[in-house]
C-alpha positions as CSV (number, residue, x, y, z in Angstrom):
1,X,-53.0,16.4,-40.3
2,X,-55.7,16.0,-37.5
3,X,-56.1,12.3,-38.8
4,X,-52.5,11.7,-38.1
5,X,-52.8,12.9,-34.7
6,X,-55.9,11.6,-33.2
7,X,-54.0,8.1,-34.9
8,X,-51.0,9.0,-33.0
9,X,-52.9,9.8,-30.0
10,X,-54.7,6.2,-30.2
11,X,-51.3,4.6,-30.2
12,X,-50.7,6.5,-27.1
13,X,-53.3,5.8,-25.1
14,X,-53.2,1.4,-26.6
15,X,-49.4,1.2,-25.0
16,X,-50.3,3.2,-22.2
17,X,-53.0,0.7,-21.2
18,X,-51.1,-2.0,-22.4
19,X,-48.0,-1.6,-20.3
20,X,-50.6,-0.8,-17.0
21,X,-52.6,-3.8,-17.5
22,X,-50.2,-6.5,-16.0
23,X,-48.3,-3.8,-14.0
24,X,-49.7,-6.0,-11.0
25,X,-47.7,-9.1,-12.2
26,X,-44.7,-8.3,-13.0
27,X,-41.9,-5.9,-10.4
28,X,-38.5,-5.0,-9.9
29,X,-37.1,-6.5,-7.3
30,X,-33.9,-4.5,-6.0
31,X,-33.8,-5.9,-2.2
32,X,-30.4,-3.6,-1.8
33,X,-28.4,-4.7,-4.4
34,X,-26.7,-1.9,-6.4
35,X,-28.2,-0.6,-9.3
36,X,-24.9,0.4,-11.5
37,X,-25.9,2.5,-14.8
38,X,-25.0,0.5,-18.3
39,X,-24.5,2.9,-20.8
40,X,-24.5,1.0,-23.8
41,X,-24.1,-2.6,-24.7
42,X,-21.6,-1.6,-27.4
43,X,-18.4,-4.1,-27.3
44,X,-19.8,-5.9,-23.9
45,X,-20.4,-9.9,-24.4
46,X,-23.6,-10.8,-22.9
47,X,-25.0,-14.2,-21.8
48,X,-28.2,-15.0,-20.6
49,X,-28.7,-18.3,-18.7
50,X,-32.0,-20.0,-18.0
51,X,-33.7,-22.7,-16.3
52,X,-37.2,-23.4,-17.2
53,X,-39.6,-26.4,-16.9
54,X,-42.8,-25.0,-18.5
55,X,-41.0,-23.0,-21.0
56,X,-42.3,-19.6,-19.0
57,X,-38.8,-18.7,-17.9
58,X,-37.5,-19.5,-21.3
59,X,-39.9,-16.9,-23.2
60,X,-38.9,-14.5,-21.0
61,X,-35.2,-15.0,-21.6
62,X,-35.8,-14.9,-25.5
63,X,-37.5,-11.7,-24.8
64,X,-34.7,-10.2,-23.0
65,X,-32.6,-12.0,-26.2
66,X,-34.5,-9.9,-28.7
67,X,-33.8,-6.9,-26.8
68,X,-30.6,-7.1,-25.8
69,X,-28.8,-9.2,-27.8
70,X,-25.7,-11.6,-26.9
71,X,-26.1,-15.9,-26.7
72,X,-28.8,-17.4,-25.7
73,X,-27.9,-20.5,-23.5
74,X,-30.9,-23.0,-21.9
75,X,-29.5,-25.1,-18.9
76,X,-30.1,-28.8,-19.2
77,X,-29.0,-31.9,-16.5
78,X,-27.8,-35.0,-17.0
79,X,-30.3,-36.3,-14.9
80,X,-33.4,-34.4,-16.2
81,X,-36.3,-33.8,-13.5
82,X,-39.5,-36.2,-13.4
83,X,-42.2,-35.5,-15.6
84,X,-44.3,-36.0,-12.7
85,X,-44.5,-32.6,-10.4
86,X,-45.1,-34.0,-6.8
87,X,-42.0,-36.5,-7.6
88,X,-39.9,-33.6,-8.9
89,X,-41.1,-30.8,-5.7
90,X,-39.6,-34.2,-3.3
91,X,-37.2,-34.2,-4.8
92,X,-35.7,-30.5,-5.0
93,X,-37.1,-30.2,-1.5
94,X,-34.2,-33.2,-0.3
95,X,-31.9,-31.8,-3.1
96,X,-32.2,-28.4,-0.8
97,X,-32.0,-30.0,2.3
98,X,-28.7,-32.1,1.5
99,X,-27.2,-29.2,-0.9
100,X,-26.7,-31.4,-3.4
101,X,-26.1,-29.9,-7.3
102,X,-27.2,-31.3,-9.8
103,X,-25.0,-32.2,-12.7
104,X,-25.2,-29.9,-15.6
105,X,-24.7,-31.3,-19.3
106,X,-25.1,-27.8,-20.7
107,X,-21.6,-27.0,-20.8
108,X,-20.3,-23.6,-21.2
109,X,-16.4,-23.3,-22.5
110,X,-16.0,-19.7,-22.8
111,X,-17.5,-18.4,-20.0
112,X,-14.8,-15.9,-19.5
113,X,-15.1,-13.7,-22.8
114,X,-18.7,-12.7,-21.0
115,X,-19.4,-9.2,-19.5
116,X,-23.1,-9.7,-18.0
117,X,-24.7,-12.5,-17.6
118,X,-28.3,-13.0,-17.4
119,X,-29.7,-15.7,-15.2
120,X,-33.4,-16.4,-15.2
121,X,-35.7,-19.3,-13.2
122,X,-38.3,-20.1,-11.5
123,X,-39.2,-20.1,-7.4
124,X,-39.1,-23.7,-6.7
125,X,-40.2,-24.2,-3.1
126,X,-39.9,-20.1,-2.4
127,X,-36.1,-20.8,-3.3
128,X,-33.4,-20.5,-5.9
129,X,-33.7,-23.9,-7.8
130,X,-30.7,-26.2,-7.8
131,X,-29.3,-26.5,-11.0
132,X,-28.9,-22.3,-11.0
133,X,-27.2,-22.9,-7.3
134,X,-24.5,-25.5,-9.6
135,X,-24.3,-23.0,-12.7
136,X,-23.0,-20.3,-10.3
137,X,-21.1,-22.6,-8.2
138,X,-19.5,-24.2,-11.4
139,X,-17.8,-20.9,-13.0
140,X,-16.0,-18.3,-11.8
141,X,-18.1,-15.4,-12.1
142,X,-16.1,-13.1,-10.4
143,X,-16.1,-9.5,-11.9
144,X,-18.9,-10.2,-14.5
145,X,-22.2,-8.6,-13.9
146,X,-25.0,-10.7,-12.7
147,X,-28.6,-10.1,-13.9
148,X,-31.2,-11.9,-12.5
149,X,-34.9,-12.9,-13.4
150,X,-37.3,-14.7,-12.8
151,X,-40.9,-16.2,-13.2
152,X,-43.2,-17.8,-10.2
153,X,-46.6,-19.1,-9.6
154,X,-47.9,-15.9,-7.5
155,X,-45.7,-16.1,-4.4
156,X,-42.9,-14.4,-5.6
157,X,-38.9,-15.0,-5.7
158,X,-38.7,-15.9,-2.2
159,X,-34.8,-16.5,-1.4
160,X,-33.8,-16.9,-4.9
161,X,-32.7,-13.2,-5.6
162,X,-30.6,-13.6,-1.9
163,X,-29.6,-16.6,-2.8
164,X,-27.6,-15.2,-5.8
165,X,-26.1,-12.5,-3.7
166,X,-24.7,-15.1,-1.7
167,X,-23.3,-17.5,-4.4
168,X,-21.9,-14.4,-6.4
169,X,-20.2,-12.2,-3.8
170,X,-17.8,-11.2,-6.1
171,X,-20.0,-10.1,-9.2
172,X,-21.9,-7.0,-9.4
173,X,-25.7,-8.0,-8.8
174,X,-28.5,-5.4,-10.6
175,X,-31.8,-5.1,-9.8
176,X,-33.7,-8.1,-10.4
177,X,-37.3,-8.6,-12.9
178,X,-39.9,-11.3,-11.4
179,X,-43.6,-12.4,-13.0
180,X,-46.3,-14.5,-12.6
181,X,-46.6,-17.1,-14.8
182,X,-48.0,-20.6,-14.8
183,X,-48.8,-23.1,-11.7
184,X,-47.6,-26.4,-12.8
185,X,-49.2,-27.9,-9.3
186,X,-52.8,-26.9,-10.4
187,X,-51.9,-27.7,-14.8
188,X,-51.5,-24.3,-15.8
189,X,-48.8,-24.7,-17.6
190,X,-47.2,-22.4,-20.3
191,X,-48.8,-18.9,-20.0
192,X,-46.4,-16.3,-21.5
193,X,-47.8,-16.2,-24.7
194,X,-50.5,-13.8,-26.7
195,X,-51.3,-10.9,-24.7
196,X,-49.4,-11.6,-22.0
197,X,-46.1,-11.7,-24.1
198,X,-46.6,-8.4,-25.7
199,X,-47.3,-7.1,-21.9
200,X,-43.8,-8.5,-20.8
201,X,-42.2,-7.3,-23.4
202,X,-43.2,-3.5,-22.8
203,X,-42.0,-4.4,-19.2
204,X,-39.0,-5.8,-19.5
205,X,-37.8,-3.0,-21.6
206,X,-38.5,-0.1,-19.0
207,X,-37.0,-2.7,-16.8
208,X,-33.7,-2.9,-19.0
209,X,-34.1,0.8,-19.1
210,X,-33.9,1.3,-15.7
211,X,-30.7,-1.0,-15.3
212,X,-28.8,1.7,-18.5
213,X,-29.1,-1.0,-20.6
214,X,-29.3,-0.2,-24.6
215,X,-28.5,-2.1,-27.2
C-alpha cells in the first residue's frame, strides 16, 4: 500500500512540473470577449480550421482534435505562398495593405451543420494572416461559436484575436489559446514536438476546461 502511494505521489508531483514548465509560453488570451460555459460536446458538430506554414499550428490543432473530437480541416490556396520567407512576409505585408484575400482551394460544403468552430494560425506581421481573414469572410458564420488559437514566434497574437472579433460580429467569440513556437525568419522551424507537445497538450486541456468544453 505505501508503494502505491509514494508511486502515486511521483505521478503528482511529474504532471505538476510538467504542466508549470512551459506555463511561460503558452496563455489565455480573453481581451473581453465572453467566456460562455460548454457543458458538453454531446450532439454539437465541431470544426476546427487551421492555417499553418511550419506545421506548428497544425500540431496544435490535432491536439485540440484528439481532445475534442469533430473534423479536422487544414486550409490550403490556390496560390500557395513562396517557399522563400522574406518573399512570402512582402508579400502578406501588401496583401494587408491592399486587403486582398487570397483564394482558398480548401473548400468546405457543409459548413452550416457546424456548432463551434475552431480557427487556429499564426501572427504573421503582429496580424491575423490573410487566408483566415478570406475563410471568415467566405462563410456565414453567423450564430456558430468561434474558437480561436493560435501559435507565434515570441511576440504574441498581435491583432489577430481582434481581428476575428471584427470579421465575426455575429458569432460568439471564446477565450482564445496562443504559444510560442518556431521563428521561420531565423530557421527554427517545426518545434511542437517531444517535450514540448506533451507540455501543450496538458495546456490546452485546462484551457478547454476553462471554456466548459468536454467531450
Amino acid at each position: 500500500m505505501k508503494t502505491r502511494y509514494l508511486y502515486c505521489l511521483l505521478l503528482c508531483l511529474l504532471f505538476s512540473v510538467t504542466s508549470r514548465s512551459g506555463a511561460n509560453e503558452a496563455t489565455f488570451e480573453n481581451k473581453g470577449f465572453p467566456i460562455a460555459p460548454c457543458d458538453s460536446l454531446n450532439n454539437q458538430e465541431v470544426l476546427i480550421v487551421y492555417l499553418s506554414r511550419t506545421k506548428n499550428t497544425k500540431a496544435v490543432a490535432e491536439i485540440i482534435h484528439r481532445q475534442v473530437g469533430g473534423d479536422l480541416v487544414g486550409l490550403e490556396l490556390e496560390n500557395p505562398y513562396p517557399a522563400h520567407y522574406q518573399t512570402t512576409v512582402d508579400q502578406v505585408a501588401e496583401e494587408n495593405k491592399t486587403g486582398y484575400l487570397p483564394p482558398l482551394k480548401t473548400k468546405i460544403d457543409n459548413i452550416g451543420k457546424y456548432d463551434f468552430i475552431f480557427v487556429g494560425f499564426p501572427t504573421w506581421g503582429m496580424q491575423l494572416p490573410p487566408p483566415i481573414k478570406s475563410f471568415l469572410k467566405q462563410y456565414d458564420l453567423a450564430g456558430k461559436t468561434i474558437v480561436p488559437f493560435n501559435t507565434n514566434a515570441g511576440y504574441g497574437v498581435g491583432s489577430s484575436f481582434d481581428t476575428i472579433k471584427q470579421l465575426c460580429s455575429e458569432s460568439k467569440i471564446l477565450e482564445g489559446f496562443t504559444t510560442k513556437a518556431g521563428k521561420e525568419r531565423d530557421g527554427i522551424l517545426f518545434v511542437i514536438s517531444g517535450e514540448k507537445e506533451k507540455q501543450l497538450t496538458v495546456q490546452l486541456a485546462q484551457w478547454l476546461e476553462k471554456l466548459g468544453f468536454t467531450k
